[in-house]
N, C-alpha and C positions, 0 to 999 in steps of 0.2 A: 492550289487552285480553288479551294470550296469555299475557302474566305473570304476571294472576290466575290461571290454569287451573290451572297447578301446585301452590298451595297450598290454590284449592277440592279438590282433587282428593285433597289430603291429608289435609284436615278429614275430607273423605269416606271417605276409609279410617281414619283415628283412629277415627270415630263408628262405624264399622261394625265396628274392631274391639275397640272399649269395649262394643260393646252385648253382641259376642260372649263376651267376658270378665266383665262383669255377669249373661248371662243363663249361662253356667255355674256361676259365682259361686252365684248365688238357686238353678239346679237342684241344687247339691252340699250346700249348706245344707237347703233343703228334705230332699233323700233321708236328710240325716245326722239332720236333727231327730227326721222322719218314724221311721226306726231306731229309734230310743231311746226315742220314743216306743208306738211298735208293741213293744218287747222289755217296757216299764214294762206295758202294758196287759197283754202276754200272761202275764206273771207275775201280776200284778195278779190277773186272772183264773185261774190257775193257783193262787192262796193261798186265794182267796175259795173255789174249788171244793173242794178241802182241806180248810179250817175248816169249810165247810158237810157234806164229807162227814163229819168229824170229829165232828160235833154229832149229826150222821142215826147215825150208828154208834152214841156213847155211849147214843141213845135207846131205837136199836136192843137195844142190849144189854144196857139198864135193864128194856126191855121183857121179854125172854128170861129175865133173872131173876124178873122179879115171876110170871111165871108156872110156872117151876121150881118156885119159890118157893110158887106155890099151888095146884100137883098135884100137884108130885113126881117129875114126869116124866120122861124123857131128852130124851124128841124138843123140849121147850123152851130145853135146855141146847144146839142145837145153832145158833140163832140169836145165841145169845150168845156163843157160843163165836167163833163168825165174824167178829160185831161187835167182839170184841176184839183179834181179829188187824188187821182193817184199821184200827185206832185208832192201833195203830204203826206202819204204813202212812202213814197220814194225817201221825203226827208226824214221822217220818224226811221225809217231800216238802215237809213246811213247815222243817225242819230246813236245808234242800237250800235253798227259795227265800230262807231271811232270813240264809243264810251269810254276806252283807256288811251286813249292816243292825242297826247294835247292838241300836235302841230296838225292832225287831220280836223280836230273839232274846231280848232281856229279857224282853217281855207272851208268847212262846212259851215260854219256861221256866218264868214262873208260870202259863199254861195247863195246859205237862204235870206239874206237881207238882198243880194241883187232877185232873185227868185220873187222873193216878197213885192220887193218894187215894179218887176215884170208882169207880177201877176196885178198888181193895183195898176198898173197905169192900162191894161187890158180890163180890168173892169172898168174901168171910168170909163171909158172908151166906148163902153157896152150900157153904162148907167146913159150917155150924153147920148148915143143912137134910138135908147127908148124914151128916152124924152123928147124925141125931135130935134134935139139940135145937133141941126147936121154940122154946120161953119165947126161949131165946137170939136167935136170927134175926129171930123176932118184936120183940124188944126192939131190937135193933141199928136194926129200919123204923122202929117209933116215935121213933128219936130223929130230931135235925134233922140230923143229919152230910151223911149224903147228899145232902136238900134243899141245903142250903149249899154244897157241893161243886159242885152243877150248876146252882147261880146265879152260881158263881165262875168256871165253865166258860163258861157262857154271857154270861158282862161281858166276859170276856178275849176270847171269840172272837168276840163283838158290836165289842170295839173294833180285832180285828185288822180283819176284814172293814170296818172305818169304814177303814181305813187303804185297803186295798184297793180300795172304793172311791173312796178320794180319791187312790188313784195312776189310778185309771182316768178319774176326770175329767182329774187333770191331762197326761196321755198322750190324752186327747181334745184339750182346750185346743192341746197343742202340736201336736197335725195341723192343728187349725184354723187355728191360728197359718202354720203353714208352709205350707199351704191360701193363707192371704190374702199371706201373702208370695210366696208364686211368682204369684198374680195379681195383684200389685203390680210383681212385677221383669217378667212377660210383658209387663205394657202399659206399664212403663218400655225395654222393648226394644221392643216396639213401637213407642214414642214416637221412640226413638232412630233405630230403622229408617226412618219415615217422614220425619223428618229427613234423613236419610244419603239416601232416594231420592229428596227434593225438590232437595237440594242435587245428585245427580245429573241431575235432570232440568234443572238449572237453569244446571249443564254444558254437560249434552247440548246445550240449546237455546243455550247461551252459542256453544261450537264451530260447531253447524250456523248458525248465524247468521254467526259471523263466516267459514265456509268459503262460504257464498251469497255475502256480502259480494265477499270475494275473489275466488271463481268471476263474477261480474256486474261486476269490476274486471279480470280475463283477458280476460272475452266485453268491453268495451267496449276495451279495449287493443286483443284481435283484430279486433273490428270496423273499428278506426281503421285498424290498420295493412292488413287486404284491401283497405280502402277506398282509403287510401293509393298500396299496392300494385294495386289496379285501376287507378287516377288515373296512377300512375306509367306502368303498364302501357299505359294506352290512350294517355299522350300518346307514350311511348317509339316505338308502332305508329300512331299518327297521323304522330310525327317521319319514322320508316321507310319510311310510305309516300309521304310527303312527297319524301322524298330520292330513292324509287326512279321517284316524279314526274321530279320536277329533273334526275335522271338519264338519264331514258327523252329528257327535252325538250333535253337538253344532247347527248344524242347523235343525238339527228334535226337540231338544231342547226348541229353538224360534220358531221355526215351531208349535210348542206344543202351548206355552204359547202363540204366536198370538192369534191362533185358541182359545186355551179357556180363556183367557182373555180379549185380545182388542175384540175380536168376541163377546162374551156377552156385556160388555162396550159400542162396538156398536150400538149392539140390540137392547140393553137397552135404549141407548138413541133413537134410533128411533122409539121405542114404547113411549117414553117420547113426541117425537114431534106429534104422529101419536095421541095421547089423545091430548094434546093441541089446535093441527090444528081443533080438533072437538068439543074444548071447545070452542075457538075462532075462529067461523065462521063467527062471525058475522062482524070479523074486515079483513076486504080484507087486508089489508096494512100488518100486521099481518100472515093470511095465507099464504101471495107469501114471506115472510119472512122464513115463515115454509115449504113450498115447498121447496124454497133455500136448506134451511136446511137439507131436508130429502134428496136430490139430490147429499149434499156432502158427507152424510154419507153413500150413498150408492156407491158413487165413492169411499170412505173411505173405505167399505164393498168389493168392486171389488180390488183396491188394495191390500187389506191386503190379498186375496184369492189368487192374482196372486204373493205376495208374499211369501204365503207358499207356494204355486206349486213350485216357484223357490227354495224354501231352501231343501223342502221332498216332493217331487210330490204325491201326495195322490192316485193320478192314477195308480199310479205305486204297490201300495200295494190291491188297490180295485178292479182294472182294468185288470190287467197285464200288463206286456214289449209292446205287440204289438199296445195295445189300448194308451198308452201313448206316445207312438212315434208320433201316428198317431191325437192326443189331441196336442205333442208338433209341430210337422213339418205344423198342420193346423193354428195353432194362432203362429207361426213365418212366412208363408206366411201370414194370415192377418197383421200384421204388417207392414212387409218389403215388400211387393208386389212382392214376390219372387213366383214363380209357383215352387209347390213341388209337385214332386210325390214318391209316395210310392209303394215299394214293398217289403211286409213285412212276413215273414211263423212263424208258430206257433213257440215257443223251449221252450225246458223246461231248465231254470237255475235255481240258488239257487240267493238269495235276491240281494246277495254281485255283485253277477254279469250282474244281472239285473239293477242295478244299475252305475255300469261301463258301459254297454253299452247306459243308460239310457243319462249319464253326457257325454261320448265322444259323440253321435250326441248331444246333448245340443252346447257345447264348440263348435262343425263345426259350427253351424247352427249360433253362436254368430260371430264367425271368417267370416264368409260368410256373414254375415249383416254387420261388421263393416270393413272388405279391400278388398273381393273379387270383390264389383259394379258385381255381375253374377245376369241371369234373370231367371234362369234355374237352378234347384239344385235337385238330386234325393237318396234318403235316403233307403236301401237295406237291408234287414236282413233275414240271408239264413240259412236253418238246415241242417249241416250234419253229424246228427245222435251224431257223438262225438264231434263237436266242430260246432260253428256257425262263421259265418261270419259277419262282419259290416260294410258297406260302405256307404260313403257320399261323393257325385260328386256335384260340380260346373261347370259353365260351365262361370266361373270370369275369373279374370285379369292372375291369376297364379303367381308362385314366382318360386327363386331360391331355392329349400330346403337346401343344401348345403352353400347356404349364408344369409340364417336365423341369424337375430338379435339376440345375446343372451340375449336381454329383452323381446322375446316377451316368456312366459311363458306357453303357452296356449298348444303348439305342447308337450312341454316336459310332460306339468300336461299330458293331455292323456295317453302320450307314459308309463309313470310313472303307471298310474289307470291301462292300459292295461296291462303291463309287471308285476305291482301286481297280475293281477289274471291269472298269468303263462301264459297271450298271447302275440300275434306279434301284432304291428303297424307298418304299409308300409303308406310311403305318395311319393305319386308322382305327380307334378307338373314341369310347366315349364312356362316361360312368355309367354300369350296371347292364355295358352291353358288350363285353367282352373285348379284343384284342387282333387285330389282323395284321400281320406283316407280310408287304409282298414283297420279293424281288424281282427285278428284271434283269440279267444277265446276258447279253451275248455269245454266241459262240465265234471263237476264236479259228479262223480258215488258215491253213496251213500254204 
């Protein structure tokens, strides 16, 4: 499906930017039509107003004479007068608009030749009434000249104004025209537009679909693999505690059999030496032989006791939690010349857990002999009613917990023993400020 994207994608910009290119296209046409048209109308009208004034003028000025003409007056003469200034007026501005127009400057130059002749046979007319002769002026109106002249005036300027007219329709026409062509090219860009947004929308939806897809193919990938990784997880910690089972029963085990094997074995033999040295007393050389003797098996006898303490603390089952703590944190400061103190409250656990917290201060107290160099360590065990507390403070070198070796094995065993018996371990340290491990442990309701 992602191979199509790229070329809907392309349609979709082609069509978006054809529609672009058509609707400027239609608006540049439009404006230009629109122009040419608007310049056609405006002259158009600008001839027709012309010819029309040109007609008002000759009439005007027809008028002015005929009553010169029948009083004699001045104040007649100055209508006329007027009207025949703006007559060349009138023909120099139509002169001006049909400058490229053959067939217009043709019907405008036999315009101004009857114009010409209307307006001469109107002066004579006016030359012969100030001169007194009236027969004359009078005779010049009776004939047809004049008449003829401004029916010739009036054809020619009747068909310019038809021209006039029909440049004004057709400068209508072509707005209308351009009119229906840009609402023909809008709703063909419109058409195009709606196209180009379907096609994106059809994008849009194509991508989000197949990004759902994909996201709903991660989250089932994810799913598998936590589940996975839970499964792995919990049998890895079933294995673990499995082993830390096996372990614990493996060394009550040998614990056992030290105690009632090598322990009698011992005994034996040093009931063996102890009748000897009494048989032979008489041979010194002999006795300090057997003194020797009896000295290593009793160093023999201390080891093999401090070795079952180590493997199944026997204090721990005869004694309780609190009296063993305080057996182990005393014979680790005699050893290590570390000053321990203690502060320890009664709790009531079940074996399992007395035991976890028996082995995590064990584990601190080894960890504190062999990297801490502390001269000061305090060993804490607190009842709160539903769960107890366990802390072990140094007052060593401190570490990075967060840049903890992953060989050193010792933090995770805990972390492990704790989080079996459904508690927390918090360690907090930092260099040159010593070493805190807490637990939190639950107590276990019957």
């Amino acid at each position: 499906m992602r191979w199509l994207v790229v070329p809907k994608m392309a349609l979709s910009l082609v069509l978006a930017a054809l529609a672009a290119l058509v609707l400027i296209g239609i608006n540049e046409a439009g404006y230009r039509e629109s122009r040419r048209a608007l310049n056609e109308i405006s002259e158009a009208q600008l001839a027709r107003a012309a010819l029309n004034g040109l007609l008002q003028n000759i009439l005007d000025a027809e008028t002015g004479q005929r009553g010169y003409l029948l009083t004699g007056e001045a104040s007649y003469r100055e209508p006329y007068d007027g009207a025949v200034k703006k007559v060349d007026g009138n023909l120099a501005s139509l002169r001006a608009l049909y400058a490229e127009r053959p067939d217009e400057q043709a019907r405008l130059n036999r315009l101004s030749g009857h114009v010409a002749r209307k307006l001469a046979e109107m002066d004579m007319s006016l030359r012969l009434r100030q001169s007194g002769s009236d027969d004359a002026w009078k005779f010049v109106l009776t004939t047809d000249v004049g008449r003829e002249e401004m029916n010739a005036i009036r054809v020619q300027a009747s068909e310019l104004i038809a021209v006039s007219n029909h440049a004004l329709a057709v400068g209508q026409q072509q707005i209308s025209r351009a009119l229906t062509l840009g609402r023909l090219g809008i709703g063909l860009v419109a058409l195009f537009a709606l196209l180009a947004f379907w096609l994106y929308l059809r994008q849009t939806h194509a991508l989000r679909s197949a990004g759902e897809r994909q996201q709903e193919a991660l989250q089932r990938e994810r799913n598998a693999l936590e589940t996975e990784v839970s499964e792995r997880t919990a049998t890895l910690t079933e294995l673990a505690t499995h082993l830390q089972d096996v372990r614990e029963t493996e060394r009550g085990y040998l614990a056992r059999e030290l105690h009632d094997e090598l322990g009698s074995l011992l005994t034996a033999a040093k009931l063996d030496v102890a009748r000897l040295k009494s048989r032979l007393a008489d041979s010194p050389d002999a006795t300090q032989r057997l003194q020797h003797l009896t000295e290593l098996l009793n160093s023999g006898i201390a080891l093999k006791r401090r070795i079952i303490e180590d493997l199944r603390p026997s204090s721990l089952a005869n004694l309780g939690l609190v009296a063993s703590l305080e057996i182990l944190g005393r014979e680790f400061g005699d050893r290590s010349g570390v000053q321990i103190d203690l502060a320890l409250e009664p709790v009531l656990l079940d074996e399992a857990r007395q035991l976890t917290v028996y082995r995590m201060v064990q584990e601190s107290l080894t960890n504190i002999g062999k990297y801490a160099q502390a001269t000061e360590a305090t060993i804490v065990l607190k009842n709160y009613g539903n769960h107890v507390i366990v802390e072990v403070t140094d007052n060593g070198k401190g570490f990075e917990p967060d840049a903890a070796r992953p060989s050193t094995h010792g933090l995770a065993g805990m972390r492990h023993r704790v989080q079996a018996a459904s508690g927390k371990l918090t360690v907090t340290s930092a260099p040159g400020q010593g070493t805190r491990l807490m637990a939190m442990i639950p107590v276990q309701r019957n």
